[in-house]
N, C-alpha and C positions, 0 to 999 in steps of 0.2 A: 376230645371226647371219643372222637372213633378210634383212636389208637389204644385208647384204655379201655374202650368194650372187645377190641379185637386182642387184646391182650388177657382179658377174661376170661373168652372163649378156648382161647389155647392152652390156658391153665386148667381149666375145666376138663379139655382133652385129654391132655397128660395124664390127670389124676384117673380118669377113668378107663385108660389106655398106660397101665404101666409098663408091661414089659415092651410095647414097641417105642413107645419114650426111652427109656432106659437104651435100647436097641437103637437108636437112629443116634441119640448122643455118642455113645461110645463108635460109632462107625465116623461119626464128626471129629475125633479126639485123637480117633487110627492116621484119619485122611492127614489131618495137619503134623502130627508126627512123620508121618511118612514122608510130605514135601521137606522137615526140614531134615531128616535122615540122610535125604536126597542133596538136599542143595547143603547142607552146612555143617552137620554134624556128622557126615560120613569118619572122616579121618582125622576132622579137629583140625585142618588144615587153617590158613587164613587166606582168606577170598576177594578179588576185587571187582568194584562196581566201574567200568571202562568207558570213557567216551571217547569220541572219534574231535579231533578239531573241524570245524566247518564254515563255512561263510554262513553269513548272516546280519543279523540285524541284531544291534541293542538300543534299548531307550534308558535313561537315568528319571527317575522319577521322583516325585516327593507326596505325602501326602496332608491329610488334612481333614479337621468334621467338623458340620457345621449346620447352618438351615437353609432352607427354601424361600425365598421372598418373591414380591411381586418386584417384576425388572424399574419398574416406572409407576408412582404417585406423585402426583404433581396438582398445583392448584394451577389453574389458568387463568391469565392476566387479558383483558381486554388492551388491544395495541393505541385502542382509541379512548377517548373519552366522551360521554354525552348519554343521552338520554335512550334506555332501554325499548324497541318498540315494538319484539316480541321475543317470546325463548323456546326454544324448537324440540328442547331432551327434558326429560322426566329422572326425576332423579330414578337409580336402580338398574337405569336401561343401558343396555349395550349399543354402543355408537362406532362407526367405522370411523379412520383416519381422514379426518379432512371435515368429517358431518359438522354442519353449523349448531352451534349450542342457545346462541343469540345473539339479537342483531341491534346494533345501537344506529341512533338519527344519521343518517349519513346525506341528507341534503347540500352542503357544503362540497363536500369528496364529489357526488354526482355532478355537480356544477362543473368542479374542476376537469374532468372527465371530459366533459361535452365541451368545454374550452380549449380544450388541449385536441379533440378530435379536430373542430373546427380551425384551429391555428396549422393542424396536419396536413390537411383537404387545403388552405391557403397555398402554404409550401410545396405541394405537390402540384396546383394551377401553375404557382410562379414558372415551376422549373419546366413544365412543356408550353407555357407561354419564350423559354428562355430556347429551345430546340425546334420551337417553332418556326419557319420559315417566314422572312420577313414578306409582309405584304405590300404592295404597289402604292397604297396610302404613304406607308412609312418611309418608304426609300425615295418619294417626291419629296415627302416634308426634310429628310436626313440632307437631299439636295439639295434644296431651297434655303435652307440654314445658313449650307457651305457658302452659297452665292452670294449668300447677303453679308457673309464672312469676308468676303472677299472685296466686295465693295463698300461694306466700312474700312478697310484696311484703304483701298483708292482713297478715300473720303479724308482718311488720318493724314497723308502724305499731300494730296493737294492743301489740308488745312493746315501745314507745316511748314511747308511752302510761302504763305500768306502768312503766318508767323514768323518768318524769317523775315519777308520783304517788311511787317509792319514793324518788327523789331528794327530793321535799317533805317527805318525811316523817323522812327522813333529816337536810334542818335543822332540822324540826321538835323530834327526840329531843337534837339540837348544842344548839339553844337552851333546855333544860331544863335542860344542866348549867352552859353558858355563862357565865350572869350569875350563878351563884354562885362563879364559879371568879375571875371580874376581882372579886368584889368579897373573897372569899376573897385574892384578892393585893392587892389595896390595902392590906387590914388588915393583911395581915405586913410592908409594906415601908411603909407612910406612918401608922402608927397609934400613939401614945404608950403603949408599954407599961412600967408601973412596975416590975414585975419583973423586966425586962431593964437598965433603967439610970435615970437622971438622969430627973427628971419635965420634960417636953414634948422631949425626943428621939422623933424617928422614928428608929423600930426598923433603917429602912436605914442612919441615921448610925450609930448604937450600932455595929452591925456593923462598918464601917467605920472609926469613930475606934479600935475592939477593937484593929484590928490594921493600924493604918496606923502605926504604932510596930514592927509587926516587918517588914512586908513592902509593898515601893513599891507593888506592886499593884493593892493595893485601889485607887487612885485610879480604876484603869482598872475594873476590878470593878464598882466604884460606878457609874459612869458608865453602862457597857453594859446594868446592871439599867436605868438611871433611860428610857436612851433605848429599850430595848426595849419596856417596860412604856408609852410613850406612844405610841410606832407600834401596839403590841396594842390598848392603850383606841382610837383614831385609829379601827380597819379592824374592831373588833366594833362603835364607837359607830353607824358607818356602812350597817354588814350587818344589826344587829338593827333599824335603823329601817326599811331594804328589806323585812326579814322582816315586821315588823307591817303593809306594808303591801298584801303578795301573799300570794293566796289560792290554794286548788287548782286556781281554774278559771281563773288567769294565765294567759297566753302562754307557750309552750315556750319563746321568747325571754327572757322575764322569768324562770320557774323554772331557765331553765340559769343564767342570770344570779346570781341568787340563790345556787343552790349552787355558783358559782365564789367571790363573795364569802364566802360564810357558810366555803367551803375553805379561803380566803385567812388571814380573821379566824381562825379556828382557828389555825392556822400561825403567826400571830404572837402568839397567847397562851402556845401551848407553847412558842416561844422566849422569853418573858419569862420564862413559869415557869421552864425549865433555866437561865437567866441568874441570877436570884436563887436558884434552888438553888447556883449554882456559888458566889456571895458567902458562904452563909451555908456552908457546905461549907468555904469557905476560913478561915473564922471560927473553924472548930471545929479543923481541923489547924492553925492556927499557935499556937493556944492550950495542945492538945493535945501538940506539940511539946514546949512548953517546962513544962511539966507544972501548966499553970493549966486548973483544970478550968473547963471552958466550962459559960455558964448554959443550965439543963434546958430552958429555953423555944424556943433554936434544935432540939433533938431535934424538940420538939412541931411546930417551923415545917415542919422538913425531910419528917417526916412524912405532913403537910398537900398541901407540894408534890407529893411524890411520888403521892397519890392525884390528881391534879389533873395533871400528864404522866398518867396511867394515860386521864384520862377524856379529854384534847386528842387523845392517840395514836388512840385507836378511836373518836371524831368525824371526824379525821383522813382515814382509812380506810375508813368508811364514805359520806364525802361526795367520794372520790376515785374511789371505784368508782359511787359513782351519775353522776359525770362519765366517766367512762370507757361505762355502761352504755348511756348516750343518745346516748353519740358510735357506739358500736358496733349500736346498731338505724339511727342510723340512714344509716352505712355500709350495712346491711345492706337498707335501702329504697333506695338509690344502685345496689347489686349487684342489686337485683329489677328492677328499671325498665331497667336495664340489660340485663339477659338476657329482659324482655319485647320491647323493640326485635328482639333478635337472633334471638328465638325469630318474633316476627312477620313481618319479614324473610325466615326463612329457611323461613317455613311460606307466606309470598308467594312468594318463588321456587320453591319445588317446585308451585306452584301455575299459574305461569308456564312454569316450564321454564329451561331455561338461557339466560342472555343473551348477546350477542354478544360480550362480554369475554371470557368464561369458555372460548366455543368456540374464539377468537381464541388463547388463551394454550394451550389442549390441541393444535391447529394445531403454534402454535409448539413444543411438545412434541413432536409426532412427528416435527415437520422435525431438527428438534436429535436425534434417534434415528435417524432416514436417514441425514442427515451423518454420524452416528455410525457406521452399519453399513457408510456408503461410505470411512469414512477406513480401518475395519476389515479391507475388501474390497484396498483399498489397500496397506496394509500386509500381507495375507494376497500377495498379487501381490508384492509385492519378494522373496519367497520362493523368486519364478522366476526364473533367469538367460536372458535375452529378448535376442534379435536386435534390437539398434535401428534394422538397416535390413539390406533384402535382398542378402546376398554370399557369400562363399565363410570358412567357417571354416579361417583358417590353423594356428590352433594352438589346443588344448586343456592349459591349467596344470593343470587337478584332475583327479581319479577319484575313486570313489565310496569314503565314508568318510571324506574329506578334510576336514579345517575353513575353509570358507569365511570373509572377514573383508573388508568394504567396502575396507579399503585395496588390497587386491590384485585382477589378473587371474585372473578364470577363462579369460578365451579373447581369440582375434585376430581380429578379420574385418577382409576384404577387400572393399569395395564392388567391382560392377561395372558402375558407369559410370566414365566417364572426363572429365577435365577438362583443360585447357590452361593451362599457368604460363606466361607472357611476362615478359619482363624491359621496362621502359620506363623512361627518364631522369627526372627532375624536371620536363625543360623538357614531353616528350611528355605525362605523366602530367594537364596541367590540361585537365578537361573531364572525364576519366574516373573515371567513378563507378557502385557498384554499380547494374544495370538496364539498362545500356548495351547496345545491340545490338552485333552484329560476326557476322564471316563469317572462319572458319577455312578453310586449306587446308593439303595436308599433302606433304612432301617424298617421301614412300615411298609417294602414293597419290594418281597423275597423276591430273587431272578431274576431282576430290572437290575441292567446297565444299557445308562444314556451319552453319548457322547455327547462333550463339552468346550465351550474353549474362556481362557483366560479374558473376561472383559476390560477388568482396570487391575489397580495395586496400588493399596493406600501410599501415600508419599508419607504422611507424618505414621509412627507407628504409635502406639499404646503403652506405656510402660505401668505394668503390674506387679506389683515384689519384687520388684526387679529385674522381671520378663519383659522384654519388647514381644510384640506379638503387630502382626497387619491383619488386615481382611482384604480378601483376595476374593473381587464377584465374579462369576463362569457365570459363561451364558448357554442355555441347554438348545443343541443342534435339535432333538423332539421334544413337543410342549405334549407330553402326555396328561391327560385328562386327570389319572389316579396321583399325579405326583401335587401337592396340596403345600400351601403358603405355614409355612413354620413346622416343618416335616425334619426331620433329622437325615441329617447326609455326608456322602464321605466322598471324598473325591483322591483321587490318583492322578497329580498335573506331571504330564512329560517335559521335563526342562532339558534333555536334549537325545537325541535319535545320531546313530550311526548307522547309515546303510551298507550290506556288502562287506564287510572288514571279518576279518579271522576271530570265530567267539569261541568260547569254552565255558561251561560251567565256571561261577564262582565257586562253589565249594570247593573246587580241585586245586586253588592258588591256595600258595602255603607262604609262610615268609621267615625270612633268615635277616634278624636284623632291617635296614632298609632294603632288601634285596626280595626279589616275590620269585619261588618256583612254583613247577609241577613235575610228578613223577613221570616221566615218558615209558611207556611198554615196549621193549624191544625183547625179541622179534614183537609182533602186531598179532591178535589174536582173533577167532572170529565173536562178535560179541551177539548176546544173547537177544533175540528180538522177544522172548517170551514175559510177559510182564512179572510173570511169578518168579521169574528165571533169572536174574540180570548179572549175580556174582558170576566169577571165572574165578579160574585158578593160574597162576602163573609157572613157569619152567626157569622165569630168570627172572630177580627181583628189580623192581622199575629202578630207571634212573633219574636222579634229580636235574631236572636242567634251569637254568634261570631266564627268565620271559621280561618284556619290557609291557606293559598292561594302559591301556585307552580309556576308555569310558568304562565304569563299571553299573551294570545295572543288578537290579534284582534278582533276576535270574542267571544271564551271562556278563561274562568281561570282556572287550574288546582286548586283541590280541595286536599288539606293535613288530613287536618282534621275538624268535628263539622256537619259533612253532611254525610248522607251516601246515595247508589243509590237510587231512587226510591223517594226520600222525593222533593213536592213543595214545589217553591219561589214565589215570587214577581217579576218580572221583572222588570213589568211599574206598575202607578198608575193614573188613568184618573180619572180627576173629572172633570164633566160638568158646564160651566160658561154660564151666560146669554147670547145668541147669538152666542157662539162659545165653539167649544172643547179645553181644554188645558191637557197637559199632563206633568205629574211632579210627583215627588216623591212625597209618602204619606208622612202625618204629621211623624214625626218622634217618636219615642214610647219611645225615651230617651229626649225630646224635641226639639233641634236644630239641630238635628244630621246631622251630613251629610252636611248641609249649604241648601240656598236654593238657590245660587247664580251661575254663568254659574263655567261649569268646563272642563278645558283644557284635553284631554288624548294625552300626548305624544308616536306617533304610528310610527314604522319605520324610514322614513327620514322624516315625515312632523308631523303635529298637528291636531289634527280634534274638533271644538268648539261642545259643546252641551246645549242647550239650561238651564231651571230652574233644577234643581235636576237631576236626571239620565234619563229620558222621553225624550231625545234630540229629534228634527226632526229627521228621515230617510231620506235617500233617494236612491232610486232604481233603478239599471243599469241594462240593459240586459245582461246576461250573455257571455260573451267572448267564439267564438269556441278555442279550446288549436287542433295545428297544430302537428300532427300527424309523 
């Protein structure tokens, strides 16, 4: 509106001010003639625009439009479950990072807490009870242990002693009854007695012939007497000759000895004995059976045996607990010697104090109670419904008395920063990656450039008509006030930067084939600093030389090789046409070089046409302020 009333006014002027109108145009019409008189149209000559090679910098860039979002909307999840029992934010209102939104029952979590403190404060008594210096109570009682260690251990060994003498004495009373008992069984089973049968039968065949006419048996009967009775004679022959030959004052070695054998031999006279009991036993029922009275003299045999089990049984018995008695002392010197070590030991250590294992393992006991009070502390914290980042609550799902449950929303926030979504092809997309700088500018807010950086990059892309396309979010380095959530925006991401290396204008590379020059000026001319001013004229037409070319950006090329600093080029080449300027590459010095036809440079996310040769139109933007 103000440019169209001040556009009024000046038309208004004019009309009423002809001839100095008239007068100020044509001195406007003189001046611009005259500059190109000057510079271009003197002699119809052709002119060049000359750069200098120089170090520097390029960046490769790509671009992209898009909108403005908020960085962060999220619903938030209670960590806990249970019962609402107040809510602290208002829907609408702005909350800092961390502000509690609502708090559910946490009577349980608190418990735990105060259990976990108190198990801390335990482990922490233990451990300077453990560094504590033993007191004069304790190192009496750690003594008094030792001593009485010491004298059950005396106690074990005199009552070992007394096990051994009662063990000797014990085969002593075996072998009293012993050799009357084998020789008491040889006589009833190997001895010719007339009043049992046939004169020179042994009494074990009589038995046997009795009644191996009624029952097959006896063969085996017979047998197991015969072969018992000489395994018996075999292991008493051998234990009573041991006996004659140890005395009281034998080795504990030799006396256990002894009364293992003299146990053994026992053991196998009583199974002789019930062996021929069971014969003559059998003798009497198969007789008895069939109603032949059996002769009186087995009565008297079976009689005999039977006192003879009586006496094997309690030799038996008695030489099995004198073995048992000296195995159990001296376990019981094993258990003394044993609790001396421990009791010594541990009346050393209190003597010492605690070593550094001990202290080591209570350490790790209070740390394992910290962890414990911090996981505690933790779990007491999920209790609270917590702002995971500073915004505006859009919405409130609960009120107080409500049941909380991890799967649902308690609330909405709205971050307020804001971020940029760009849309970029497959082809723009390579180079672009989270960290990336860039420089945002924004359609609804002339002169504002914000510095940016690449936040993410979709992994899966969109295919549209057969466009792949991503979305690439920037995060904006200023959260300026006026820049506004669904705003139009465009952004320039630098996918890569060279520092320091040899650049030159892109417009000045030409190419031949796969091959890239530039014209070089020799000699070197001085070039024009005057902005109006920039063509020259030349005295020797440039030379083509071929360059090996780096990074290409927007404006310059990174230079590898065939140029070195300080050496001119060519940029442009203006040659004057009848009635009008045109601007175009020079003739080419290999012939057709180059083309002379429009040529496309593919730049960021778009294209930019340039008109005949590399001379393309310009065209010139105010400079963007970059927001601070």
């Amino acid at each position: 509106m103000k440019l169209l009333n001040s556009t009024r006014k000046l038309l208004g002027w004019a009309v009423k001010h002809k001839f100095w109108s008239v007068l100020i145009v044509a001195a406007v019409l003189y001046s611009g003639y005259s500059v190109y008189q000057k510079n271009y149209a003197s002699t119809g000559e052709t002119k060049y625009v000359i750069s200098a090679v120089r170090i520097g910098s390029v960046s490769s860039t790509v671009s992209g439009s898009g909108q403005v979002s908020a960085s962060d909307q999220i619903d938030v999840k209670p960590k806990a479950s249970g019962e609402i029992v107040y809510i602290s934010a208002k829907e609408g209102s702005y909350i800092g990072q961390g502000a509690i939104i609502a708090k559910i029952d946490s009577k349980n979590a608190d418990k735990a807490v105060r259990d976990a403190e108190v198990n801390l404060d335990s482990a922490k008594l233990s451990r300077e009870k453990l560094v504590k210096p033993a007191d004069q109570l304790s190192t009496t009682q750690a003594e008094n242990s030792l001593a009485k260690a010491i004298d059950n251990k005396k106690q074990a060994e005199d009552d070992l002693q007394k096990a051994y003498d009662d063990g000797f004495n014990d085969v002593a009373n075996a072998y009293l009854d012993l050799p009357g008992v084998m020789t008491g069984l040889q006589d009833t089973l190997y001895t010719t007695n007339t009043s049992i049968g046939t004169g020179g039968q042994w009494n074990i065949d009589f038995y046997y012939n009795a009644i191996l006419q009624y029952n097959d048996k006896a063969v085996t009967y017979r047998d197991d007497v015969n072969s018992k009775y000489q395994k018996a004679k075999a292991s008493y022959d051998k234990a009573f000759t041991n006996y004659k030959a140890t005395t009281r004052s034998s080795s504990p070695n030799e006396i256990t000895n002894l009364i293992t054998e003299s146990y053994n031999a026992t053991r196998d006279i009583a199974e002789a004995v019930k062996s021929t009991n069971n014969l003559i036993q059998l003798y009497k029922n198969e007789l008895t059976d069939r109603n032949i009275k059996p002769n009186t003299t087995s009565d008297t045999h079976l009689l005999t045996l039977n006192g003879y089990t009586s006496k094997t049984n309690t030799h038996l018995s008695t030489l099995l607990s004198a073995n048992q008695a000296i195995d159990s002392e001296m376990d019981a010197i094993t258990n003394a010697e044993r609790t001396i070590t421990e009791n010594t030991q541990s009346l050393q250590k209190l003597r010492d104090g605690a070593d550094s294992l001990d202290i080591k393992s209570a350490d790790l006991t209070i740390k394992q109670r910290e962890n414990s009070l911090l996981d505690a502390k933790q779990n007491l914290d999920d209790y609270y419904v917590r702002a995971p980042f500073g915004g505006v609550v859009a919405k409130i799902n609960l009120k107080k008395g409500d049941t909380a449950s991890t799967g649902s929303a308690a609330a909405t926030m709205v971050s307020m920063n804001k971020i940029v979504e760009v849309i970029l092809n497959e082809v723009d997309l390579t180079g672009v990656s989270a960290g990336k700088k860039a420089e945002l500018t924004f359609d609804a807010i002339p002169n504002l450039t914000v510095d940016g950086v690449v936040q993410s990059v979709d992994s899966i892309g969109t295919v549209s008509q057969g466009v792949v396309t991503y979305t690439v979010k920037l995060s904006l380095d200023t959260q300026d006030t006026r820049i506004k959530t669904n705003m139009s925006a465009s952004a320039k991401i630098i996918t890569s930067t060279r520092k320091d290396v040899l650049v030159i204008p892109t417009t000045a590379i030409k190419s031949r084939g796969n091959r890239k020059y530039v014209e070089l000026v020799t000699p070197q001319v001085v070039i024009p600093q005057n902005r109006n001013v920039q063509a020259v004229s030349l005295t020797t037409l440039p030379t083509a030389t071929f360059i090996e070319t780096g990074l290409a950006g927007d404006i310059d090329t990174e230079i590898i090789s065939g140029l070195k600093e300080g050496d001119q080029i060519v940029v442009r080449t203006i040659t004057p046409t009848s009635g009008a300027i045109t601007t175009q590459q020079a003739p080419s010095l290999f012939g057709n070089i180059g083309g002379s036809g429009n040529r496309t440079f593919q730049t960021g996310g778009g294209s930019r046409q340039q008109g005949p040769g590399t001379g393309g139109a310009t065209k010139s933007t105010p400079s963007p302020t970059r927001a601070e």
